[in-house]
N, C-alpha and C positions, 0 to 999 in steps of 0.2 A: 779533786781526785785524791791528793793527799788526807784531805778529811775526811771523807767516806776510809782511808787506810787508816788510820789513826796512828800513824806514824810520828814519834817521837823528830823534837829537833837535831837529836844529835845521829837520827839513823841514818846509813847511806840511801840515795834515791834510787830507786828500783830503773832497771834498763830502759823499761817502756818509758818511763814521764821521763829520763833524762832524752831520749830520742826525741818525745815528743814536745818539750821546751827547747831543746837546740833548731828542731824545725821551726818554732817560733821564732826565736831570738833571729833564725835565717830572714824571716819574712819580714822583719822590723823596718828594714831599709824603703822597703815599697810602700809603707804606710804613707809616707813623707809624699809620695805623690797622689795621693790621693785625694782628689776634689770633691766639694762640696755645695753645690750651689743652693745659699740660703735663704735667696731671696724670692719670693712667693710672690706671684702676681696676681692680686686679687682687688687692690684700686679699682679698677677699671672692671671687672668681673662682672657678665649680666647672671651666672648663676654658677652656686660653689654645691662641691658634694663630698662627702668623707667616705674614703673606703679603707675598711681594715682586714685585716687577716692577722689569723695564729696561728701559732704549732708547737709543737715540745717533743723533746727526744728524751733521752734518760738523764742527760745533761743535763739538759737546759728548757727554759720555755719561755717563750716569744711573744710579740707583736708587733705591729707595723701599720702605718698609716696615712694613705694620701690624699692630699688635695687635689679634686679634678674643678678645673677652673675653666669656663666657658668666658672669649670677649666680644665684644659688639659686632668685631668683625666677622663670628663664627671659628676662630680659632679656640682648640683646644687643647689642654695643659694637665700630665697626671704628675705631681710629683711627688716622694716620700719625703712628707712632712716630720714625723715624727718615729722613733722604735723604741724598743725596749727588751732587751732581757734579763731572764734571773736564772740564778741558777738553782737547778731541783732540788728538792730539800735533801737533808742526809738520810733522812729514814724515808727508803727506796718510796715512792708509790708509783702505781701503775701508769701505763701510756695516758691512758683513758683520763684518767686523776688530774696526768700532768697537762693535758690538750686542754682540760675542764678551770686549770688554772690560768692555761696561756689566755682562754675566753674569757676568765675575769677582769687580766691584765689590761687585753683590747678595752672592754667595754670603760676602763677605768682611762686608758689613755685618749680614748674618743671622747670619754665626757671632759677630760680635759681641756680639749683641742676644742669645744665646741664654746668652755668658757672663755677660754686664754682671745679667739678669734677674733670674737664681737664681732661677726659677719652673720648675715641669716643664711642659714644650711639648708638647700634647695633636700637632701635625702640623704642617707646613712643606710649604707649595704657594707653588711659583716660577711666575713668566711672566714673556717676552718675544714679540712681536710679530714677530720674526724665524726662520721658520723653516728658515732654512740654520744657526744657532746649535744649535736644536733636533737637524736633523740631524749635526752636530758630535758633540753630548755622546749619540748614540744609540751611538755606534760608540768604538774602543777608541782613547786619546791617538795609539797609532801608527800608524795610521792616518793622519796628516795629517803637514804639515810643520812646523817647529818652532814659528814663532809661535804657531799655532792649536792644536797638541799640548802645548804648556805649559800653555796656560791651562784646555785639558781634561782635563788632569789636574787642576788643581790644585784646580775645581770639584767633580767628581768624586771626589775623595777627601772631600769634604764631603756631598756633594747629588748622589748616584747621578741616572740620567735621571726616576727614577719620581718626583722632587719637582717635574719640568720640564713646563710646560705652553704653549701658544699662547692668545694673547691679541690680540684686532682693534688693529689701531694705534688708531681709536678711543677705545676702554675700557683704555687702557693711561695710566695714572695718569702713569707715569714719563717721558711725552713732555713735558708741561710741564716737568717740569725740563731736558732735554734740548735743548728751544728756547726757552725762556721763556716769561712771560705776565707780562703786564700787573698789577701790585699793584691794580689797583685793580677789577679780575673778580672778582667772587664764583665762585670755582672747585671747586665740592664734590669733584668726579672727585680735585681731589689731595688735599683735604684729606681724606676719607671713602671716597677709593674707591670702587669703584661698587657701585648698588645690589646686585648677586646676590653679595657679599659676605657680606651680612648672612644670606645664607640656608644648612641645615646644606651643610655641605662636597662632599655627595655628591651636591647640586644642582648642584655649579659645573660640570660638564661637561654639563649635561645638553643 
């Protein structure tokens, strides 16, 4: 925020960012309790699957990533393996632009997760809540102009359209990251994803 103002060091902070760092610095204390459980159960695992989602706001743009872990006994397990955000560059671009980068971001933390593993990955189902992204990666990189054609290739050479799904802004896990929330919500949607996760895969569209 101050960079997009190009505010000198020595200027006073404008009323809005000092309210809105004092509401931070308030929240500070709650971080401390906040858990993490890091341990992933996949030993024993008869079949793993990666699910991601993005999102971006004028801030920021996002992704997120779970492990759904199936075991012998028929229990199953969604958890958020991994996230990420960055903040929107200074020279504004569009919703569209920035949803189009949060989909690269996935696609880059999913190939990661897929090397870092060394487990064989039963399936990989993507979402974003932005369906101009969607229609992006239906159609061929040239198709568009260059911004947009780089980054649809570069997905695309990873995560054909068929891994690519729509998702309600809602039930899009990855908007918390993309605006924040409050440490001190009880926030299952990020930490677990939401409920129709848990159920076999060829549920999720139904």
């Amino acid at each position: 925020s101050l960079c997009f103002r190009k505010l000198s060091w020595d200027e006073p902070l404008p009323d809005d960012v000092i309210s809105t760092w004092t509401t931070y610095y308030q929240y500070l204390h709650h971080v401390g309790k906040v858990k993490i459980p890091r341990r992933c159960s996949i030993a024993q695992a008869t079949e793993l699957s990666l699910l991601g989602f993005c999102d971006a706001s004028q801030a920021a743009y996002a992704a997120c990533v779970y492990l759904k872990s199936s075991n012998p006994d028929g229990e199953t397990k969604v958890q958020l393996l991994i996230a990420k955000t960055r903040v929107a560059p200074e020279k504004q671009e569009s919703i569209p632009r920035l949803e189009l980068c949060g989909a690269v971001l996935l696609q880059e933390l999913v190939a990661f997760v897929q090397q870092t593993l060394l487990q064989p990955i039963k399936d990989v189902f993507l979402w974003t809540d932005s369906t101009i992204v969607l229609h992006w990666l239906s159609a061929v990189p040239t198709k568009w102009k260059v911004f947009v054609a780089n980054r649809v290739s570069q997905i695309q050479q990873h995560f054909p359209r068929s891994h690519w799904h729509h998702v309600r802004s809602e039930d899009n896990p990855a908007d918390a990251a993309s605006r924040g929330i409050n440490p001190e919500d009880s926030f299952s949607l990020w930490w677990s994803g939401n409920s129709w996760l848990m159920s076999p895969s060829y549920n999720f569209f139904c």
